[in-house]
DSSP file (Angstrom, degrees, kcal/mol; ACC not computed):
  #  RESIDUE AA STRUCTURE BP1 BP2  ACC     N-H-->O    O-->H-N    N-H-->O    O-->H-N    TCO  KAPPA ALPHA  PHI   PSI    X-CA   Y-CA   Z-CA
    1    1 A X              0   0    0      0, 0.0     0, 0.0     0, 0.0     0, 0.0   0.000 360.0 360.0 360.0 116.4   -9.7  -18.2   22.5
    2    2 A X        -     0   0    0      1,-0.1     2,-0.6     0, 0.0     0, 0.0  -0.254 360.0-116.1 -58.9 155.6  -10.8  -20.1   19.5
    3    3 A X        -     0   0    0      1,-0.1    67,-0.1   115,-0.1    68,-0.1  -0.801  31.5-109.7-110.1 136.8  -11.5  -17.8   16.3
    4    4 A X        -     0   0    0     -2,-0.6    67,-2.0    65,-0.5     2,-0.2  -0.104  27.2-135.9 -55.4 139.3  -15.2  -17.8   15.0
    5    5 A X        +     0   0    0     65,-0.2     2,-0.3    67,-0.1    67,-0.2  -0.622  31.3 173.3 -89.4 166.5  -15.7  -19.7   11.4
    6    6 A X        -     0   0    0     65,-0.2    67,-2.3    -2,-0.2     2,-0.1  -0.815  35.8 -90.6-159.8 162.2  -18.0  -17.6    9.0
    7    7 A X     >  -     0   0    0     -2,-0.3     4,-2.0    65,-0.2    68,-0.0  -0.168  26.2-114.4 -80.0-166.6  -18.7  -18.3    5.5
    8    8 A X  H  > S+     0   0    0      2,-0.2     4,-4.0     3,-0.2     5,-0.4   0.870 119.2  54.0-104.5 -38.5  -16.7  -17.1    2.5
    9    9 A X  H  > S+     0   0    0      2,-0.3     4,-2.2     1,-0.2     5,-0.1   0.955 113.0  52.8 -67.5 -51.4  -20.2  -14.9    1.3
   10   10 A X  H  > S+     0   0    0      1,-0.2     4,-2.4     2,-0.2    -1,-0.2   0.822 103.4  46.3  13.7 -98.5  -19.8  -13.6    4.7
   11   11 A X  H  X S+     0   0    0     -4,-2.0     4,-2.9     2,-0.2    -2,-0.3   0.839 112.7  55.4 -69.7 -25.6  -16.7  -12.6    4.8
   12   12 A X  H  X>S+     0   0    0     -4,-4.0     5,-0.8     1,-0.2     4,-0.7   0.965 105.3  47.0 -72.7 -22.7  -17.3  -11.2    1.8
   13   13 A X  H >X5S+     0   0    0     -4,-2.2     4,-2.2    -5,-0.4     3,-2.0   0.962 111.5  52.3 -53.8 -72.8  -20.2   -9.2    2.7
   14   14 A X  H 3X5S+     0   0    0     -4,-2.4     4,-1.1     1,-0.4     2,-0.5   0.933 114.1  45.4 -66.7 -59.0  -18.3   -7.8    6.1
   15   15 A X  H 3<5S+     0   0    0     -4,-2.9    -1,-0.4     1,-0.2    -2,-0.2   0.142 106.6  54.8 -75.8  36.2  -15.2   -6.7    4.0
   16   16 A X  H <X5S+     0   0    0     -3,-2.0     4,-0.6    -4,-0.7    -1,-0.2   0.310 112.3  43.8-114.7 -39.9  -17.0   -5.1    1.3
   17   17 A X  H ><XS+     0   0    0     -4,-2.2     3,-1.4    -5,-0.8     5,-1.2   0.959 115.7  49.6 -66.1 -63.6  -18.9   -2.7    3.9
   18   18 A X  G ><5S+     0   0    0     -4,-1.1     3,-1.9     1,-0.4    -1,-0.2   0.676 107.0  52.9-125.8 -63.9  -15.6   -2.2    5.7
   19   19 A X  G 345S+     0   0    0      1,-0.2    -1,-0.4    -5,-0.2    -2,-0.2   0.534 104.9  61.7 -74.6  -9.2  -14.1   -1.3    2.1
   20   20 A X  G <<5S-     0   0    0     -3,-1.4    -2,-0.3    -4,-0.6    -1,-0.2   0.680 127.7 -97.4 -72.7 -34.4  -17.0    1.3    1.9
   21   21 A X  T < 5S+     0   0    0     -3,-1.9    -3,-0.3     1,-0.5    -2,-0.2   0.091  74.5 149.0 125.9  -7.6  -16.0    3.2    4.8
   22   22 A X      < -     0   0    0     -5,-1.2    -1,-0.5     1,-0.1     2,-0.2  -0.381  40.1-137.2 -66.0 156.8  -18.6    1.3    7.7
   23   23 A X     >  -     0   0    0     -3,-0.1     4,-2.3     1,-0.0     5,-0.4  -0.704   9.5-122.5 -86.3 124.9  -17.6    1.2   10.5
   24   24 A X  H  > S+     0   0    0     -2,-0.2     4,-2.5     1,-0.2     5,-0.3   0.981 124.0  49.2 -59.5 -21.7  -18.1   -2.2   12.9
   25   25 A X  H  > S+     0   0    0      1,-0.2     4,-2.3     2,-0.2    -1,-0.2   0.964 110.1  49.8 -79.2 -30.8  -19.8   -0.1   15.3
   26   26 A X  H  > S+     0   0    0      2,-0.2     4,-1.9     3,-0.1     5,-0.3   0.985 116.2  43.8 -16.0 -84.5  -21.9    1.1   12.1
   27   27 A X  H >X S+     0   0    0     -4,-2.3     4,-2.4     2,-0.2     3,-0.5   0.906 109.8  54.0 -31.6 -65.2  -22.5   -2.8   11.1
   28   28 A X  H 3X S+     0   0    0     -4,-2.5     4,-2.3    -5,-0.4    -1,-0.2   0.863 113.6  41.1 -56.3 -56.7  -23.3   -3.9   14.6
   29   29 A X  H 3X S+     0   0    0     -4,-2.3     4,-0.6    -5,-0.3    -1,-0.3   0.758 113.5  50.6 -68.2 -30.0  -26.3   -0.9   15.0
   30   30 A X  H XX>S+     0   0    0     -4,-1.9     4,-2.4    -3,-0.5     5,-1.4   0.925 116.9  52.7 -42.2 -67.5  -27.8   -1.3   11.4
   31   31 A X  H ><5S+     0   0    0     -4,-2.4     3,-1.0    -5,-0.3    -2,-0.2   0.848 108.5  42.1 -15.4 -83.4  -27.7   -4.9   12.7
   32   32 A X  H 3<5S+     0   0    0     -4,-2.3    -1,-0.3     1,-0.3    -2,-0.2   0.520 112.1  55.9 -58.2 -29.7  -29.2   -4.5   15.5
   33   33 A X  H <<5S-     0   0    0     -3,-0.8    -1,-0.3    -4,-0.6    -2,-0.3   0.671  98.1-124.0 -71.8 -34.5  -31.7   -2.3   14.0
   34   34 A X  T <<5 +     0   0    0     -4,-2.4     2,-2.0    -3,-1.0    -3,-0.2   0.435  64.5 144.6  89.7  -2.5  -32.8   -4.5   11.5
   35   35 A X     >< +     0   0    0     -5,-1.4     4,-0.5    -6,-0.2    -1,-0.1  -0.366   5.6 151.5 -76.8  76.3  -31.9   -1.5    8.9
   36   36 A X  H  >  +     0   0    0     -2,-2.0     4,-1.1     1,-0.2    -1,-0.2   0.512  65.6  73.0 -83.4   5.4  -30.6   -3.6    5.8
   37   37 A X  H >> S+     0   0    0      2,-0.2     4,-1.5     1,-0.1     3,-0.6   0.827  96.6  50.4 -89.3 -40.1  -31.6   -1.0    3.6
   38   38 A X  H 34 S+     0   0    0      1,-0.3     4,-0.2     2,-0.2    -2,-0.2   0.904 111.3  49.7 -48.7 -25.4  -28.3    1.2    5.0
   39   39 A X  H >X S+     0   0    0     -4,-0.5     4,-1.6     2,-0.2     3,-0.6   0.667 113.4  44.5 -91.6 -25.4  -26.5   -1.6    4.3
   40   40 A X  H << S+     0   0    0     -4,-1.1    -2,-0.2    -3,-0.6    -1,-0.1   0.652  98.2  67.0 -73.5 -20.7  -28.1   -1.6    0.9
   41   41 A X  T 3< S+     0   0    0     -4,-1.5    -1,-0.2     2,-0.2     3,-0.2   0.593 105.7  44.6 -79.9 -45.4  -27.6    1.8    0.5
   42   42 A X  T <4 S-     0   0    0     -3,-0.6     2,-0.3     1,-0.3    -2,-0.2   0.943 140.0  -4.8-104.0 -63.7  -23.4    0.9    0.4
   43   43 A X    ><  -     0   0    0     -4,-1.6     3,-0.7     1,-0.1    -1,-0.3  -0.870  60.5-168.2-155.2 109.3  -23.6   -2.2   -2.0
   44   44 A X  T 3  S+     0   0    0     -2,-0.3    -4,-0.1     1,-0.2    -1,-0.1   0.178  74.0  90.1 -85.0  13.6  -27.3   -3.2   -2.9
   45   45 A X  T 3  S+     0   0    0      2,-0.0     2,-0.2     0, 0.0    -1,-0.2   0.456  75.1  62.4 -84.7   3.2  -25.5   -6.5   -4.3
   46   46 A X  S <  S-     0   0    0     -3,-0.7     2,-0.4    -6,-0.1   -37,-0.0  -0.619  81.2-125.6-100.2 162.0  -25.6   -8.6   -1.2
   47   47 A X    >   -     0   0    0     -2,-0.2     3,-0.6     0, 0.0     4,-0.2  -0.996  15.6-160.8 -94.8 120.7  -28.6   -9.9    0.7
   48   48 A X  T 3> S+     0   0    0     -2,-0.4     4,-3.2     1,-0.2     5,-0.1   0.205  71.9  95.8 -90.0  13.8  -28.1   -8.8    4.3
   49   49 A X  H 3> S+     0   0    0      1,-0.2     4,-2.9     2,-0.2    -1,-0.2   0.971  86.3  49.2 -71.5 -50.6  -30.7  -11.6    5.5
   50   50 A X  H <4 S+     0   0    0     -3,-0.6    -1,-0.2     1,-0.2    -2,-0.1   0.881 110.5  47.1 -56.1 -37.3  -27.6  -14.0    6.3
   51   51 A X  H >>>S+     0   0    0     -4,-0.2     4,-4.4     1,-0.1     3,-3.1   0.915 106.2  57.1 -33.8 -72.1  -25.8  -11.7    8.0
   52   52 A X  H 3X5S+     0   0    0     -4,-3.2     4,-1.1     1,-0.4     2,-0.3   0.938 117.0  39.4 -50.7 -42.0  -28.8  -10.6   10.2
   53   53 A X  H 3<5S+     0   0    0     -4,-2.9    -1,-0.4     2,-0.3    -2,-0.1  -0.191 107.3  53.3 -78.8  38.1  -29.0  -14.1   11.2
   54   54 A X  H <>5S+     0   0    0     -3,-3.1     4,-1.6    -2,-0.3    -1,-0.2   0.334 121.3  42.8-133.1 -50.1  -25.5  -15.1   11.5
   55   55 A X  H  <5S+     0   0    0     -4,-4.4    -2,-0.3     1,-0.2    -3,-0.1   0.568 111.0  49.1 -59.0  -9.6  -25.7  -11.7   14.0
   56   56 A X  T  <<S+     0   0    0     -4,-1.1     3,-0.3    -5,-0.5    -3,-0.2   0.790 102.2  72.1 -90.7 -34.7  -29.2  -12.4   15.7
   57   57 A X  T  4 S-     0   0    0      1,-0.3     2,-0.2    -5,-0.1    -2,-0.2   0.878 128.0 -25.4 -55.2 -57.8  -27.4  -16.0   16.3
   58   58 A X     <  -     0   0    0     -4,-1.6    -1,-0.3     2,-0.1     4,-0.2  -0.552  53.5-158.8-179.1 125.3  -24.9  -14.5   19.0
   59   59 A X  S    S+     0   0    0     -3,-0.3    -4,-0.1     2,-0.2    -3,-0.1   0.118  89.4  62.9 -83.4  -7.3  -24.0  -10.9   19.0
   60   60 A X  S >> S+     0   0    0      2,-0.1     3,-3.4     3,-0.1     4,-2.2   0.775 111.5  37.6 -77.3 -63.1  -20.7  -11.7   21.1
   61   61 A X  T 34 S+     0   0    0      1,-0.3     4,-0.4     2,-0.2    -2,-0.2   0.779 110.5  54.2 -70.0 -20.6  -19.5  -13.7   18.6
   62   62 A X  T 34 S+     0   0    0     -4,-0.2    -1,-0.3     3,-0.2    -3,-0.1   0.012 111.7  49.0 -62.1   3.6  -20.5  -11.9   15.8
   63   63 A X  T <4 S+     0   0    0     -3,-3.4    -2,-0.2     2,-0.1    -1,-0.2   0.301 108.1  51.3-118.3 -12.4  -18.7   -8.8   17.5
   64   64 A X  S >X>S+     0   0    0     -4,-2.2     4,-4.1     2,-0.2     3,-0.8   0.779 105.3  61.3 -88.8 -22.1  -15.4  -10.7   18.2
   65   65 A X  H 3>5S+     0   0    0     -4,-0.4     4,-0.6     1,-0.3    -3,-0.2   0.924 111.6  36.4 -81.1 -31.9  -15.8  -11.6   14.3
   66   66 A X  H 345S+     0   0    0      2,-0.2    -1,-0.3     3,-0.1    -2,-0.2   0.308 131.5  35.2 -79.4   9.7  -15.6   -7.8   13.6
   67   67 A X  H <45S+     0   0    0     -3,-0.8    -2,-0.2     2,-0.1    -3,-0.2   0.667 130.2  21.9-116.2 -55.2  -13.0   -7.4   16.4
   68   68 A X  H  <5S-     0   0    0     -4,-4.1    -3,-0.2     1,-0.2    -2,-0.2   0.154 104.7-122.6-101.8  -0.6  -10.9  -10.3   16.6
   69   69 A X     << -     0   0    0     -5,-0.7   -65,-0.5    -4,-0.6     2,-0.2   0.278  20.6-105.1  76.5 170.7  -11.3  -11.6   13.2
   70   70 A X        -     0   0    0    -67,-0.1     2,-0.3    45,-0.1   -65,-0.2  -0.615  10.6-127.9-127.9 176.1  -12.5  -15.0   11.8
   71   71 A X        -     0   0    0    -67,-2.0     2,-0.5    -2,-0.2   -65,-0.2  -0.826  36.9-127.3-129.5 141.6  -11.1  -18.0   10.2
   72   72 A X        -     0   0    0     47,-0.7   -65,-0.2    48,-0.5     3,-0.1  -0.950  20.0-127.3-105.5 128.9  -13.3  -18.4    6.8
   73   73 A X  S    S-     0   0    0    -67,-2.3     2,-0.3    -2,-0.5    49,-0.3   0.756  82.3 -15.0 -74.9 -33.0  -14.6  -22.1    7.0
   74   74 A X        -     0   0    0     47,-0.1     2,-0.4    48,-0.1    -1,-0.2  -0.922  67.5-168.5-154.3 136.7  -13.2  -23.1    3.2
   75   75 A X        -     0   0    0     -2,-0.3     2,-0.2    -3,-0.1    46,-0.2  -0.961   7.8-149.1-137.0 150.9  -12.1  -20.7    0.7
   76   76 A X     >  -     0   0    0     -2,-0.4     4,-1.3    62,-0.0     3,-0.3  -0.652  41.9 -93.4-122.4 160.5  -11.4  -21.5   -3.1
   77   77 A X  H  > S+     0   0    0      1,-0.3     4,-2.4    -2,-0.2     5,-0.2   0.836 128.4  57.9 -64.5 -26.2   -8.9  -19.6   -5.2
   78   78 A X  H  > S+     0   0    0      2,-0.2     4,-4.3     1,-0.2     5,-0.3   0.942 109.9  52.0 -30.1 -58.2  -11.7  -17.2   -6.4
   79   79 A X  H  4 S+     0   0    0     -3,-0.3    -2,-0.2     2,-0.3    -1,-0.2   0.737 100.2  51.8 -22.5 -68.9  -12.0  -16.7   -2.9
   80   80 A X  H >X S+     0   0    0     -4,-1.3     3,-1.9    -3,-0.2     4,-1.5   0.949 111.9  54.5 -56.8 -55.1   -8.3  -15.9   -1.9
   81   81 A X  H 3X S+     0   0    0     -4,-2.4     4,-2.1     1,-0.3    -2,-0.3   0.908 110.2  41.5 -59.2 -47.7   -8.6  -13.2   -4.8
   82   82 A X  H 3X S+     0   0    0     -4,-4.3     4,-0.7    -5,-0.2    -1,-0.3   0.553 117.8  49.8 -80.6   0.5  -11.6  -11.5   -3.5
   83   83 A X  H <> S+     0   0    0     -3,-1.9     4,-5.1    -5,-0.3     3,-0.4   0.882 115.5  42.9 -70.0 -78.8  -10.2  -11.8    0.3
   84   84 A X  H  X S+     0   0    0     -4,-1.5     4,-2.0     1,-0.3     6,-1.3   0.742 120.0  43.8 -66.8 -19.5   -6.9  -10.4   -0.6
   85   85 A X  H  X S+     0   0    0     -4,-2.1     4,-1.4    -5,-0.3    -1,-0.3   0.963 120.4  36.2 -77.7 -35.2   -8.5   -7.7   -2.8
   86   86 A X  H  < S+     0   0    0     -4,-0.7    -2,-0.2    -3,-0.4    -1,-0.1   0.683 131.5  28.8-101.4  -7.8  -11.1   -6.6   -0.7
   87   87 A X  H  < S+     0   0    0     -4,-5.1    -3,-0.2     3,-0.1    -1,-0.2   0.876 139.2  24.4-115.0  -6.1   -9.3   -6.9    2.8
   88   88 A X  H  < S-     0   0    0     -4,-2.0    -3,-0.2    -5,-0.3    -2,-0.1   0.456  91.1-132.0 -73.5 -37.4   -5.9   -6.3    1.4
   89   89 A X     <  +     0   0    0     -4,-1.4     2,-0.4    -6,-0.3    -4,-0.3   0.751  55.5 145.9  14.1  63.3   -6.3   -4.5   -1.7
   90   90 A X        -     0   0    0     -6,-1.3     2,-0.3    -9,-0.1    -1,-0.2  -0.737  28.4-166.7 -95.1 143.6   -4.1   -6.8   -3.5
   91   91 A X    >>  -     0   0    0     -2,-0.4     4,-3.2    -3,-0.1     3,-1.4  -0.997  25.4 -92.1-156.1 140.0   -4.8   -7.4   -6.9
   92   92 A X  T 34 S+     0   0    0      1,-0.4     5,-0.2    -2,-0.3    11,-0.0  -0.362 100.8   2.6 -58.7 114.2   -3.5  -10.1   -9.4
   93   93 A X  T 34 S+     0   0    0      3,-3.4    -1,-0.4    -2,-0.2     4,-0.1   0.320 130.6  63.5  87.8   1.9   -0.4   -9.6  -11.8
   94   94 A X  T <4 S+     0   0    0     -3,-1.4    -2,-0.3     2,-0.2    -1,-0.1   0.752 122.8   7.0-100.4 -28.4   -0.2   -6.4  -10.1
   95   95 A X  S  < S+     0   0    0     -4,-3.2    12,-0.7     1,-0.3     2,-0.2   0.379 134.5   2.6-110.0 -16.4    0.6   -7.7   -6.2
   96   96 A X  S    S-     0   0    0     -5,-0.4    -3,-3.4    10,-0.1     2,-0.4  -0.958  72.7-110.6-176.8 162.0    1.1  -11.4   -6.7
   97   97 A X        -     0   0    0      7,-1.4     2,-0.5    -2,-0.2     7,-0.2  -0.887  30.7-123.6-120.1 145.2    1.2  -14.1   -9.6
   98   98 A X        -     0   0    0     -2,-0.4     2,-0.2     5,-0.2     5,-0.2  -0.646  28.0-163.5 -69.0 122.8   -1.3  -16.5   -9.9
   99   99 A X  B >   -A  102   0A   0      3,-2.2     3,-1.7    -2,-0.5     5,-0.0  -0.762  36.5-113.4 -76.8 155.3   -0.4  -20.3   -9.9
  100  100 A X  T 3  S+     0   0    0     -2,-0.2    -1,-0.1     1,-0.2     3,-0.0   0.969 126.2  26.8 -44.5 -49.1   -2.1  -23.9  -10.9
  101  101 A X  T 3  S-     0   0    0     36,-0.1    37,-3.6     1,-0.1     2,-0.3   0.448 136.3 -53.0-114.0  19.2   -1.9  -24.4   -7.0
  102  102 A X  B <  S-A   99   0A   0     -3,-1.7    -3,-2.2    35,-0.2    35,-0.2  -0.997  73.0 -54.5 160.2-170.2   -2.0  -20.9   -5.4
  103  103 A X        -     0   0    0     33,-0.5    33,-0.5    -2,-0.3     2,-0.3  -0.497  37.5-163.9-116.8-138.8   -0.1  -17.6   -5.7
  104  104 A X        +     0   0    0     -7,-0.2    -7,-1.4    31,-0.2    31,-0.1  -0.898  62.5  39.0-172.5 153.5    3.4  -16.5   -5.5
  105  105 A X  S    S+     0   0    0     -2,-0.3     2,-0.3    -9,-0.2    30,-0.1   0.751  72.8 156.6  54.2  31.1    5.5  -13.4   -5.2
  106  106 A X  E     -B  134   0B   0     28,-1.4    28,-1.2   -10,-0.1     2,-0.6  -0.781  20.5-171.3-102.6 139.6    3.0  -11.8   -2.5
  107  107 A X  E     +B  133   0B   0    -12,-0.7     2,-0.3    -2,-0.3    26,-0.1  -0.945  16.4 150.2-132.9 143.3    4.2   -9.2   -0.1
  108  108 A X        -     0   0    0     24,-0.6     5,-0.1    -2,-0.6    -2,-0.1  -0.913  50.0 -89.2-161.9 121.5    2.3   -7.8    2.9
  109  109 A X     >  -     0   0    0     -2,-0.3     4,-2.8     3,-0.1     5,-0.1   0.219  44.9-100.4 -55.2 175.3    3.4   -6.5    6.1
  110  110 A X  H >> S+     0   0    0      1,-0.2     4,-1.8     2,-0.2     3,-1.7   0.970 124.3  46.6 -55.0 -62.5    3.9   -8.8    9.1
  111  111 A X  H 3> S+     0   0    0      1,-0.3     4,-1.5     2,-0.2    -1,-0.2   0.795 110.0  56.7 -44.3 -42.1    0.4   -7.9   10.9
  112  112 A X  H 3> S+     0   0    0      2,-0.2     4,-2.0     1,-0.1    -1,-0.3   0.815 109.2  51.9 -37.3 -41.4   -1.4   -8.3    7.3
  113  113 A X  H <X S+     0   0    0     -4,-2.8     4,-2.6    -3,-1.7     3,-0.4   0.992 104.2  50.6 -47.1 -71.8    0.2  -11.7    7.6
  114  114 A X  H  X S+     0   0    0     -4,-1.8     4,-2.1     1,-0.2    -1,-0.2   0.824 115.4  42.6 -24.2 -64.7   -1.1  -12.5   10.7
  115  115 A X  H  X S+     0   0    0     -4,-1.5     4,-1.5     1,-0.3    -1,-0.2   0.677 109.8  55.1 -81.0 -22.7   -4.5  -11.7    9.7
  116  116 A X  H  < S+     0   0    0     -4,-2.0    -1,-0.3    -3,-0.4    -2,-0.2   0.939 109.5  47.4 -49.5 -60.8   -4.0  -13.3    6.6
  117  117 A X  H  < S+     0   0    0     -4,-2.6     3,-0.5     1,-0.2    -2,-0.2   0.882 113.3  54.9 -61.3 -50.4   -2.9  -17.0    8.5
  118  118 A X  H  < S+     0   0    0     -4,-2.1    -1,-0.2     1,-0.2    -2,-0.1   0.867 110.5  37.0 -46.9 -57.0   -5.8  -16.5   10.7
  119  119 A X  S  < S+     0   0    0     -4,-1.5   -47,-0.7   -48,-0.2    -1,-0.2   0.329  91.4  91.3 -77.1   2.5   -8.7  -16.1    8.0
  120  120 A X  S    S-     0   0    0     -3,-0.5   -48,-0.5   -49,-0.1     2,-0.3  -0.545  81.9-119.6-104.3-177.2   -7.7  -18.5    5.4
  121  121 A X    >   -     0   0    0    -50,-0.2     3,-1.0   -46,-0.2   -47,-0.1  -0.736  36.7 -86.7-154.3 152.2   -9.3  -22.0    6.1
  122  122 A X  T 3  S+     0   0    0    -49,-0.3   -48,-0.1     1,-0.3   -49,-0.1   0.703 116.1  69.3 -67.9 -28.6   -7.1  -25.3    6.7
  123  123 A X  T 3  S+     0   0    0     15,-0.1    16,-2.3    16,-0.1     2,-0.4   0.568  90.8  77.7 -61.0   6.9   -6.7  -26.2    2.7
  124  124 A X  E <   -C  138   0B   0     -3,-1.0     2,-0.6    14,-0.2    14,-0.2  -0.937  68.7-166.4-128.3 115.5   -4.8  -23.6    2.3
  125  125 A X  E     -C  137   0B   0     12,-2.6    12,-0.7    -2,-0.4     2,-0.7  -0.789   7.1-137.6-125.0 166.5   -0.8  -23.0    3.3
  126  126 A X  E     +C  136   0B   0     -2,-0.6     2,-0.5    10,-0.2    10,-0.2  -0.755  16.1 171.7-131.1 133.7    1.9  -20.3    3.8
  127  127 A X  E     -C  135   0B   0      8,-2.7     8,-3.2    -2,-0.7     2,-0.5  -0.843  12.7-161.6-120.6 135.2    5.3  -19.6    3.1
  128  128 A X  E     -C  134   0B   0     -2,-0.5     6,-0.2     6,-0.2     2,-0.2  -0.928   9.9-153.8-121.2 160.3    7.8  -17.1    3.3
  129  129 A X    >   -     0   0    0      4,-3.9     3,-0.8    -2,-0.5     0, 0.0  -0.563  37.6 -91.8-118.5 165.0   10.5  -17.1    1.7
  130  130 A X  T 3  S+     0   0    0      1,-0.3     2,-0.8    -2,-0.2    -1,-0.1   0.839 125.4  52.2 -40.2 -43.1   13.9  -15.0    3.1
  131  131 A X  T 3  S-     0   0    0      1,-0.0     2,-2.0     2,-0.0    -1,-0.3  -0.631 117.0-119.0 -71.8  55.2   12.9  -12.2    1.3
  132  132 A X    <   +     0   0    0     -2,-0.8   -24,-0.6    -3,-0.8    -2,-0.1   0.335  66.2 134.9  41.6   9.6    9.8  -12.1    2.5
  133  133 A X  E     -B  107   0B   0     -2,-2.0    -4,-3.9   -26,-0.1     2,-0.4  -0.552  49.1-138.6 -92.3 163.7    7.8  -12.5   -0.5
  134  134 A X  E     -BC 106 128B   0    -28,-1.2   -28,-1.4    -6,-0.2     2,-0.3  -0.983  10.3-147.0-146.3 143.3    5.1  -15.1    0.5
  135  135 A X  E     - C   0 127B   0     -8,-3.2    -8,-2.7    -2,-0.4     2,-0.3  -0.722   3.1-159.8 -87.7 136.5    3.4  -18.2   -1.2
  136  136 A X  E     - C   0 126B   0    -33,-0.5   -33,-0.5    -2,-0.3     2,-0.3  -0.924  17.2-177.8 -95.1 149.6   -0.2  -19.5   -0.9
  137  137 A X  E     - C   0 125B   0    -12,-0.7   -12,-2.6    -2,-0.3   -35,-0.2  -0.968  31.9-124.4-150.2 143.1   -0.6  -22.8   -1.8
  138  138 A X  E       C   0 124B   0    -37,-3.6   -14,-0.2    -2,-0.3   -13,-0.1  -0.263 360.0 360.0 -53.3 145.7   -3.7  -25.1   -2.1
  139  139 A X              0   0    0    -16,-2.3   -15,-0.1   -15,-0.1    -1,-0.1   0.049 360.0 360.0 -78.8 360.0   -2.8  -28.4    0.3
């Protein structure tokens, strides 16, 4: 099964609710409802119009992307840092060090990994090292 692309505004938007305490099954009915003031209600700093459309587009896939996770179509190192902090909560100089081409010295259980490998977008690669610590690095 291929994994659904999303944008990076998106994703942030879906982990920020998520990091709020919603629920997908929350998201999905609000959604479905058309009720973006509940969603506003948790962080009035988004506009939930893209969303609604990206869900009104097809509500399968938009439920596998809250189920089965997404691949983000290009993410920039701004990017990575607001991924890993808001789906991670990993946070800069304390959890990993920033490099010119990526970061460094990140450590995150295996399944974090996974989900990690999945969502990042093809410019982007990963290494672990014996110790487990794991590099991103810009291609």
């Amino acid at each position: 099964m291929e994994t659904n692309k999303i944008t990076l505004m998106d994703a942030y938007v879906i982990e920020t609710l998520r990091s709020k305490g919603m629920s997908n099954e929350q998201l999905i009915m609000d959604l479905e409802q058309k009720n973006l003031d509940a969603l506003k209600n948790i962080n009035a700093n988004y506009d939930y119009n893209d969303l609604l459309t990206l869900y009104e587009q097809d509500k399968s896939a938009f439920t596998s992307i809250l189920t089965d996770g997404y691949e983000v179509k290009f993410v920039t190192m701004g990017g990575l840092k607001g991924l890993l902090e808001l789906k991670f909560d990993k946070i800069a100089d304390r959890d990993y060090t920033l490099t010119d081409k990526g970061i460094e010295h990140l450590e995150m259980e295996e399944h974090q990994l996974h989900v990690l490998n999945q969502l990042l977008s093809r410019n982007w690669t990963i290494e672990q090292s014996p110790s487990k610590e794991i590099s991103v690095k810009l291609m």
